[in-house]
C-alpha positions as CSV (number, residue, x, y, z in Angstrom):
1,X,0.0,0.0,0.0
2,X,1.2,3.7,-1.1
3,X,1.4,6.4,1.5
4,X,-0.7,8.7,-0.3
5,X,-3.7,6.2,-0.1
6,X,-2.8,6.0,3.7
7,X,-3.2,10.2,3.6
8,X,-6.3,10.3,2.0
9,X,-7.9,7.3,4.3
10,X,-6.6,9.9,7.7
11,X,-8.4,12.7,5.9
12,X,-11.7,10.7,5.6
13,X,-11.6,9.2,9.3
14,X,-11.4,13.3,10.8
15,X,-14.1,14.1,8.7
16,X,-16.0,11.5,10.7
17,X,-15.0,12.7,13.8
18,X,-18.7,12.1,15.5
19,X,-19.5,8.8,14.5
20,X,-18.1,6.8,16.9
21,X,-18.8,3.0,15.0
22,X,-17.6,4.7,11.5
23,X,-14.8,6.0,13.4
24,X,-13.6,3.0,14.7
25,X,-13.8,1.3,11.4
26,X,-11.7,3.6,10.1
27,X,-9.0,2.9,13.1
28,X,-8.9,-0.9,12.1
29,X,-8.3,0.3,8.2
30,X,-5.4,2.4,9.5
31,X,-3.9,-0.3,11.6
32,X,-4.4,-2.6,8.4
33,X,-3.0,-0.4,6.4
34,X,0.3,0.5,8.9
35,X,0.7,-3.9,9.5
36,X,0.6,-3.9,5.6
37,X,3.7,-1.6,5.0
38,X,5.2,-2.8,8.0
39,X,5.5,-6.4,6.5
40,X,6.9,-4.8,3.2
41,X,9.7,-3.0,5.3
42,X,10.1,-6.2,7.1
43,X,11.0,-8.2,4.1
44,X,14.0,-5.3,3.8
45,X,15.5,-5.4,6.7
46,X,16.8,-7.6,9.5
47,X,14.2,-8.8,12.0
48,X,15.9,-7.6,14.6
49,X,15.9,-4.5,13.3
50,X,19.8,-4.3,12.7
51,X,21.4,-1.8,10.2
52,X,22.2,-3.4,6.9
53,X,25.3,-0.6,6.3
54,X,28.5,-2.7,4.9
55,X,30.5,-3.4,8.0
56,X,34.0,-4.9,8.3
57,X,34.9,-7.2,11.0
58,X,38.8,-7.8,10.9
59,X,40.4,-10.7,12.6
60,X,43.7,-11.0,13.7
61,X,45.9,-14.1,12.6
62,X,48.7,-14.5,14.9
63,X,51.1,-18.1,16.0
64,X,47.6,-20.2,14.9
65,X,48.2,-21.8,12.1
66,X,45.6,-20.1,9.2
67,X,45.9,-20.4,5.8
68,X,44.2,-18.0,3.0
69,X,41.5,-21.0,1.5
70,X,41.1,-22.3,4.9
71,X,39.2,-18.3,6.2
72,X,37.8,-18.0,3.1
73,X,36.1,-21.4,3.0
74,X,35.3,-21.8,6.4
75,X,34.7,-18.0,7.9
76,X,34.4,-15.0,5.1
77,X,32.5,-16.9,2.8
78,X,29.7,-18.5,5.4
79,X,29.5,-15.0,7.1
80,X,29.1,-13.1,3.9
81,X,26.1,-15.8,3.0
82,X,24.6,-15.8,6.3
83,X,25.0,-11.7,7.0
84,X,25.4,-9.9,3.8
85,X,26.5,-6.5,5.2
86,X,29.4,-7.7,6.7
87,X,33.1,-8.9,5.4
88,X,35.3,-10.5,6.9
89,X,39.3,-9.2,6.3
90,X,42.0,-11.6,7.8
91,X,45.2,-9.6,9.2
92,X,48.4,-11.1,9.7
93,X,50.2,-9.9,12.4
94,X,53.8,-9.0,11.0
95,X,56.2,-10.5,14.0
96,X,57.7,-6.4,14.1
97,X,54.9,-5.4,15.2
98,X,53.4,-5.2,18.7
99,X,49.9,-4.8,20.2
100,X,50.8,-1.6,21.2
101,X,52.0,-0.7,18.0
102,X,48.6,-1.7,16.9
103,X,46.7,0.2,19.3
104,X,48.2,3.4,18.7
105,X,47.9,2.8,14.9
106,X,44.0,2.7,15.5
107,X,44.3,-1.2,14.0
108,X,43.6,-3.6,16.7
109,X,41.3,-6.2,15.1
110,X,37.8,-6.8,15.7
111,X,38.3,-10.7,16.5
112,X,41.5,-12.6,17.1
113,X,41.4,-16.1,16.0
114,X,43.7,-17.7,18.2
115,X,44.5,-21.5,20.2
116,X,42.9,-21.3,23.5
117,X,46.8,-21.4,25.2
118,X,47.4,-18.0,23.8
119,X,44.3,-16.2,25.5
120,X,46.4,-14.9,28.0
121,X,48.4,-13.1,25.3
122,X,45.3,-10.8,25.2
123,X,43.9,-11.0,29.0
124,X,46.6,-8.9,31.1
125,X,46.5,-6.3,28.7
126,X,42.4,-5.6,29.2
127,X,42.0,-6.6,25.1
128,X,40.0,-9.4,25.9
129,X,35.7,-8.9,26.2
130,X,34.3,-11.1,28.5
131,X,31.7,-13.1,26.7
132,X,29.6,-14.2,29.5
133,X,26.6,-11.0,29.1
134,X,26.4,-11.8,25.6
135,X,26.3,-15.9,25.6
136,X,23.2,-14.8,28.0
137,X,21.5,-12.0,26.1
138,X,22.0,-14.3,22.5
139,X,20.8,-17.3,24.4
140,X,23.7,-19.1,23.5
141,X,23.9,-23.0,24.9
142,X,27.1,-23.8,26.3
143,X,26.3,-27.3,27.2
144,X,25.9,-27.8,23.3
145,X,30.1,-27.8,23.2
146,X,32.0,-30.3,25.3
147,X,32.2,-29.6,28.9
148,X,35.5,-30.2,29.0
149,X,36.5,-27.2,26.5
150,X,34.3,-24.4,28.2
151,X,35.8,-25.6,31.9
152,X,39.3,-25.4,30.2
153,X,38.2,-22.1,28.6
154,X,36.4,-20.4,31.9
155,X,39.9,-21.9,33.6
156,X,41.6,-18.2,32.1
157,X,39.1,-15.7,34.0
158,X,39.7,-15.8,37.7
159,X,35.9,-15.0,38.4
160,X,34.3,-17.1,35.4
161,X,35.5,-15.1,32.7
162,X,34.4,-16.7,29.5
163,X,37.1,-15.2,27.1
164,X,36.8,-17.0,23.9
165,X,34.0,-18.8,21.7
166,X,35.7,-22.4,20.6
167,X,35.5,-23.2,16.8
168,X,37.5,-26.4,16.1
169,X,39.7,-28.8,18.0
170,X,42.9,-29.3,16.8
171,X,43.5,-32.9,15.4
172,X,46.6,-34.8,16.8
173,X,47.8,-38.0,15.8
174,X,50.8,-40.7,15.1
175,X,51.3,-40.1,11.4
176,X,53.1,-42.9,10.3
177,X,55.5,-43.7,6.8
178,X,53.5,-46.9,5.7
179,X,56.7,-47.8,3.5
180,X,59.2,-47.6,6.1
181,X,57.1,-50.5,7.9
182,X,56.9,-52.0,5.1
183,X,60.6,-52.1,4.2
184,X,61.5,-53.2,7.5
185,X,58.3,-55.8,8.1
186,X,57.2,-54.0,11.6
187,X,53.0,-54.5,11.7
188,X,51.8,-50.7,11.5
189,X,50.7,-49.1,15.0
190,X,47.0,-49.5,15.6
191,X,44.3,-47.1,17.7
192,X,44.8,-46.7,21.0
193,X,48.4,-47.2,20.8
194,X,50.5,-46.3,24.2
195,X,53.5,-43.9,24.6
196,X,55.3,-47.5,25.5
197,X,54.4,-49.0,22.8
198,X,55.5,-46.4,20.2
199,X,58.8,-46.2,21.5
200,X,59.6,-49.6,21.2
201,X,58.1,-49.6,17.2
202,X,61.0,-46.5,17.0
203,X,63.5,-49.3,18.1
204,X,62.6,-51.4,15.6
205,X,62.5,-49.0,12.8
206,X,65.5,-46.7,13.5
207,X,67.8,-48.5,11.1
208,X,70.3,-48.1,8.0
209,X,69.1,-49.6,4.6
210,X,72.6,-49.3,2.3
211,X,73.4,-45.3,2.6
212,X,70.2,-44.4,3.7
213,X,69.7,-43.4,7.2
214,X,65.7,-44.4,8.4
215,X,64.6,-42.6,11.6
216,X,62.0,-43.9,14.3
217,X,60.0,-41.7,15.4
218,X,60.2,-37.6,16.2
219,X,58.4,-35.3,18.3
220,X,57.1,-31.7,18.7
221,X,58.8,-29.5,20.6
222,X,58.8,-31.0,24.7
223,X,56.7,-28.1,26.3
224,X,53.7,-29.0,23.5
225,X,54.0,-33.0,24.4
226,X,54.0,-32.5,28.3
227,X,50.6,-30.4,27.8
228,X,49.1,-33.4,25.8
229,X,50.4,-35.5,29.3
230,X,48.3,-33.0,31.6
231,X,51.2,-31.6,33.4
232,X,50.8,-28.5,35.4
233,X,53.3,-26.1,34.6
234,X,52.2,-23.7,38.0
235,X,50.7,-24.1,42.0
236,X,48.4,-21.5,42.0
237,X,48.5,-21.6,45.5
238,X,52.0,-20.8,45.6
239,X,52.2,-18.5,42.5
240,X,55.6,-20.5,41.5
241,X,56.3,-22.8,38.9
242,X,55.9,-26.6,39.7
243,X,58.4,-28.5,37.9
244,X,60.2,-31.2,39.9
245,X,57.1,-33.7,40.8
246,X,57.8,-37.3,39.6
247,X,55.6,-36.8,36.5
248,X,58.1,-34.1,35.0
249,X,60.7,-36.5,36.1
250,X,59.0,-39.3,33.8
251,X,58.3,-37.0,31.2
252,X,61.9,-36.1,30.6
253,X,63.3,-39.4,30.9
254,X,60.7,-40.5,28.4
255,X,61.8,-37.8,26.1
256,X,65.2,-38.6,26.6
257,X,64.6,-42.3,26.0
258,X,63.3,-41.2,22.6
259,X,66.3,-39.1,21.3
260,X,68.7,-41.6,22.4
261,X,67.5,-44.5,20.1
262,X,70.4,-45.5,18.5
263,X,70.1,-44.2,14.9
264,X,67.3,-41.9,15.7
265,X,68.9,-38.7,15.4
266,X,66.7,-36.9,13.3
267,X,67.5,-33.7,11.1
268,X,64.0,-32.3,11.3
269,X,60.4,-33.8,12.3
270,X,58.7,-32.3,9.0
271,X,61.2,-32.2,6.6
272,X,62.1,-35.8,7.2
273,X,58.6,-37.0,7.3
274,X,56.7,-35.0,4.8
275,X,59.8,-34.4,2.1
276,X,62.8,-37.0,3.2
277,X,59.9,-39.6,3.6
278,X,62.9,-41.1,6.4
279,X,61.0,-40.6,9.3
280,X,59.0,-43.7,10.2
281,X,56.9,-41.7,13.1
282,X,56.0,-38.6,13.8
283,X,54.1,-37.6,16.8
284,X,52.0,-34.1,16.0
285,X,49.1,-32.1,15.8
286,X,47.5,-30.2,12.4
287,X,49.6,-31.7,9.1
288,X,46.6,-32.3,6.9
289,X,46.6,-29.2,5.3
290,X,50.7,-29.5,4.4
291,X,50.3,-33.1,3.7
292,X,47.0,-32.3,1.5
293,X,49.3,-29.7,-0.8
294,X,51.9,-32.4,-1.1
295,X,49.1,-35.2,-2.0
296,X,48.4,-32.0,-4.8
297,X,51.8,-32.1,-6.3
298,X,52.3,-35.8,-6.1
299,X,55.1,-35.9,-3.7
300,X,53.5,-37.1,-0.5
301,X,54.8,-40.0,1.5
302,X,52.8,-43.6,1.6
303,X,51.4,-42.2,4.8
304,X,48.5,-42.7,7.5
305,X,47.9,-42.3,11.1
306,X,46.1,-43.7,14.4
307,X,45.7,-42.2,17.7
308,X,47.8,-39.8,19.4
309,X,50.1,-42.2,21.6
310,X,48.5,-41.7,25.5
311,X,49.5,-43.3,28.7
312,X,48.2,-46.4,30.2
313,X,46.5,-44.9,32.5
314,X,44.7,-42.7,30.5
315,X,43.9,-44.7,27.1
316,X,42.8,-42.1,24.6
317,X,42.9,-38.8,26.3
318,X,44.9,-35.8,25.7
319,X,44.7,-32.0,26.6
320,X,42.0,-29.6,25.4
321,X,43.3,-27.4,22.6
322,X,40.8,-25.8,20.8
323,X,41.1,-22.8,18.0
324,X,38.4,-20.0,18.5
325,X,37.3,-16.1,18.3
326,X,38.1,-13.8,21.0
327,X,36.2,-10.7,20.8
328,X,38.7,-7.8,21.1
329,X,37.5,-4.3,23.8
330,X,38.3,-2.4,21.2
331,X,35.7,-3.1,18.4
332,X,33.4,-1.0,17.4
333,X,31.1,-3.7,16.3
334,X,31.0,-6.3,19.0
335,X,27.1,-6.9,18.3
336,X,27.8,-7.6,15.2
337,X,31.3,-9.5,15.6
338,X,29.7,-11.5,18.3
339,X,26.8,-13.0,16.2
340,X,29.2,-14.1,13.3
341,X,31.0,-15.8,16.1
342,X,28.0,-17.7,17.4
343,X,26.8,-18.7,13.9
344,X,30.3,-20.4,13.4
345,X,29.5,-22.4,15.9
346,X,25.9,-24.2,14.5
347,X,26.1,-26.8,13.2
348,X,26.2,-26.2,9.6
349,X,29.7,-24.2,10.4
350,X,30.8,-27.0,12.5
351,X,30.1,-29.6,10.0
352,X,32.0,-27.2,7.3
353,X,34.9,-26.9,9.3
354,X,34.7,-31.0,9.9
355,X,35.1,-32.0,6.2
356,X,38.1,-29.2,6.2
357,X,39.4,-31.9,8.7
358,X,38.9,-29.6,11.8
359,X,37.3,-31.7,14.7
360,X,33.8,-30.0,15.5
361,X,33.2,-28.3,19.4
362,X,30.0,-28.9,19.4
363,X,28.3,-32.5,20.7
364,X,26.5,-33.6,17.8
365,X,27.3,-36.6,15.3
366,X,25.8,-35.1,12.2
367,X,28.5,-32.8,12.8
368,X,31.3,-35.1,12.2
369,X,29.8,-37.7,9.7
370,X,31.3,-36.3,6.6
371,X,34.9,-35.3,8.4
372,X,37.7,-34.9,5.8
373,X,35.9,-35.2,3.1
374,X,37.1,-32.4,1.7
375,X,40.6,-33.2,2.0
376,X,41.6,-35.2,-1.2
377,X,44.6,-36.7,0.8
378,X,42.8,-38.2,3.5
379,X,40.6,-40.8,1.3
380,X,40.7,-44.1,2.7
381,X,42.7,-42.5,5.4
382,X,42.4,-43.5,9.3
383,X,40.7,-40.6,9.6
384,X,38.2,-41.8,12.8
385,X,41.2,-41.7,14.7
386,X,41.1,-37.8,15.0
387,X,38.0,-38.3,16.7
388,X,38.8,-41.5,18.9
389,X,40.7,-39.1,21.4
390,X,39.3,-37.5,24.5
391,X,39.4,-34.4,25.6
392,X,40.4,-33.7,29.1
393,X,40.0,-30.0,31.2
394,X,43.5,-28.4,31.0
395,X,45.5,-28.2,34.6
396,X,45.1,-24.6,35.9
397,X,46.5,-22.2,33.2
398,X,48.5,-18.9,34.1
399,X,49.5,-15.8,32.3
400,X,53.3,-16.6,33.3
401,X,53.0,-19.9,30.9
402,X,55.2,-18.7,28.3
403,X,58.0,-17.8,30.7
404,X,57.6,-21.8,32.3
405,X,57.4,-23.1,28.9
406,X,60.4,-21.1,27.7
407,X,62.5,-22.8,30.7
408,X,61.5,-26.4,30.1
409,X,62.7,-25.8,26.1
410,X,66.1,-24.8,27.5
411,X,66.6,-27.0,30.2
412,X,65.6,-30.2,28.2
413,X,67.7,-29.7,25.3
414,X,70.4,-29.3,28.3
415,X,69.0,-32.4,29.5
416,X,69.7,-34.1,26.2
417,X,73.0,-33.2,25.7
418,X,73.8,-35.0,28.8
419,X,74.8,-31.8,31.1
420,X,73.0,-33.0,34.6
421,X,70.8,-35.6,35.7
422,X,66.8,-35.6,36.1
423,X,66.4,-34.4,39.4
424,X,69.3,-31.7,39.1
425,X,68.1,-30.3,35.8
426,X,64.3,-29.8,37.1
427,X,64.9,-28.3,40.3
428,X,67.4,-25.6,38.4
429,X,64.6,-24.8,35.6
430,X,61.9,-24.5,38.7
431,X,64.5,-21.9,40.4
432,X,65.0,-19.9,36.5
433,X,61.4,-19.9,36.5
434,X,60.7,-18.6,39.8
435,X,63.4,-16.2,39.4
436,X,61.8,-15.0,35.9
437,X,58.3,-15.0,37.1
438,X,59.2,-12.9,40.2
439,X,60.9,-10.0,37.8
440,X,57.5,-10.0,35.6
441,X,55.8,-9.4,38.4
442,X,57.5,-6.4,39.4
């Protein structure tokens, strides 16, 4: 209905200002008439009344792993679909260039896509918003993702601070070179497979065959496997680092057992694995997307995977290491950033990110049923053993976790080289990482 017609019906309702039954009449054509181009302007705008001006969300890319196809595919493109105002604009953090830097600039991102051991990169400095008010007013339901993530996430406010929105788990795994067991006749590792157990398949494979050198098994770097073991890096209750209990003693005599294998002194854990094709084992998390461009190019090893090795005690389970949003203080659109983060969490998002071979948050199978199938590399892959593994809550974080984690890189590559024994070693990286944490502090 035109406005005009909507003039001319007022004009004729005052004119009938005396006759009450007329009059009302005319009220209900009025109200007919206002509900009529109400539903037009509906069908125009968001129904919850939203702007629809172009708005740009920028997210911030920095240590996590992102490529260019993988925030297309799986975050501008979706968003665009879903909210067509808004694009999405990945920024890369150039390593000269400091939050500060940022700040000043007028620059700090919108979101910062980050793995949840890096929210504290964000928390001390205030850049963080607290996520808990708008979970509530969007009716967001946590229970929906598993419990284990949002008490591992909730773990980095000291009053219940919910800090991040989780968008994939990281898959880990033994990847394993099937023709290196095949050369040497060692059965291939199966599911469930024990930290015990892989070390003594790296015995049997760490071997020369003519010139050629073939290597066992190789890690990622020792502060990233003692977090998939669960080991606390800090006492809260003392506010000092905890290194010297008997599972950091374990941990770096298992470490050490690994390295000296005879003949397992690798040159590099991917370059032997992925483009050597030397390196029988390699324990580590997200390769698909590497191993997927070499599957592209024709030069990927014979390769396949099962579980990431766990300890007897605990078949199956590893840390919680999720990838998600944090929304930054400083946007100017955190309505807007917010609801692009909860809609990459549905379902449809999740089950997008799944067939990118990105291990939904979210407790639902339909989720998961097509996982990797977008991944050319992983067809008649293993790949159900990126879900087999459990996630467990995190031991307390803290924001001095890069200084711990620092020390335990330095002191077991002393360790290696043979420069003290277990119990010395630990107790002198627990006293530099007391002695470092007390000068942040000051």
């Amino acid at each position: 209905m035109h406005s005009s017609k909507m003039l001319h019906q007022t004009k004729e309702c005052l004119l009938m200002k005396g006759r009450n039954v007329i009059a009302l009449a005319c009220a209900a054509t009025l109200l007919m008439t206002s509900a009529c181009n109400s539903a037009n302007r509906t069908q125009q705008t968001p129904t919850d009344g939203e702007s629809k001006e172009p708005i740009k969300l920028t997210v911030l890319q920095y240590l996590l792993n992102v490529t260019d196809e993988d925030f297309s595919k799986l975050i501008a493109e979706p968003v665009k679909e879903k909210f067509p105002n808004i694009t999405m604009e990945l920024v890369r953090k150039p390593a000269n260039q400091s939050f500060e830097d940022m700040l000043t600039a007028g620059t700090f991102p919108d979101l910062m896509l980050q793995a949840n051991f890096d929210i504290y990169k964000y928390t001390p400095l205030g850049l963080a918003e607290d996520l808990n008010a708008l979970v509530k007013k969007n009716n967001i339901d946590l229970t929906k993702f598993d419990p284990s993530i949002i008490q591992t996430l909730k773990s980095y406010g000291a009053g219940g601070e919910l800090y991040m929105l989780p968008l994939y788990s990281n898959p880990a795994a033994l990847y394993y070179n099937k023709d290196i067991f095949d050369r040497f006749g060692v059965p291939y590792p199966k599911d469930g497979i024990t930290w015990e157990e892989t070390i003594n398949l790296a015995r049997q494979l760490s071997k020369t065959d003519g010139a050629q050198p073939y290597y066992g098994l190789d890690l990622i770097a020792a502060p990233r496997i003692s977090a998939s073991l669960l080991l606390p890096l800090f006492d809260s209750k003392t506010g000092k680092a905890s290194l010297t209990s008997d599972s950091w003693k374990s941990y770096f005599e298992m470490y050490k057992s690994i390295k000296d294998i005879p003949g397992n002194q690798t040159k590099g854990i991917f370059n032997d694995f992925e483009k050597n094709k030397n390196l029988a084992m390699m324990v580590a998390y997200n390769r698909l997307n590497q191993l997927e461009e070499l599957n592209k190019s024709g030069t990927a090893p014979n390769w396949d995977i099962v579980t990431f090795p766990s300890r007897k005690e605990a078949p199956l389970v590893k840390e919680t290491d999720v990838s998600g949003l944090l929304l930054s203080t400083k946007s100017q659109h955190k309505k807007e950033a917010f609801k692009v983060m909860a809609f990459l969490t549905e379902k449809e998002s999740q089950a997008r990110m799944a067939r990118r071979g990105l291990i939904p948050v979210i407790q639902d199978p339909e989720a998961t049923k097509d996982f990797g199938a977008d991944l050319a590399s992983l067809k008649g892959k293993n790949v159900q053993a990126l879900l087999k593994m459990k996630s467990s809550p995190n031991p307390q974080p803290t924001e001095y976790e890069e200084i711990i984690k620092d020390v335990i890189n330095k002191s077991m590559n002393d360790y290696l080289k043979g420069k003290s024994d277990t119990n010395t070693i630990l107790r002198q990286a627990e006293d530099e990482a007391n002695k470092r944490i007390a000068e942040a502090k000051r």
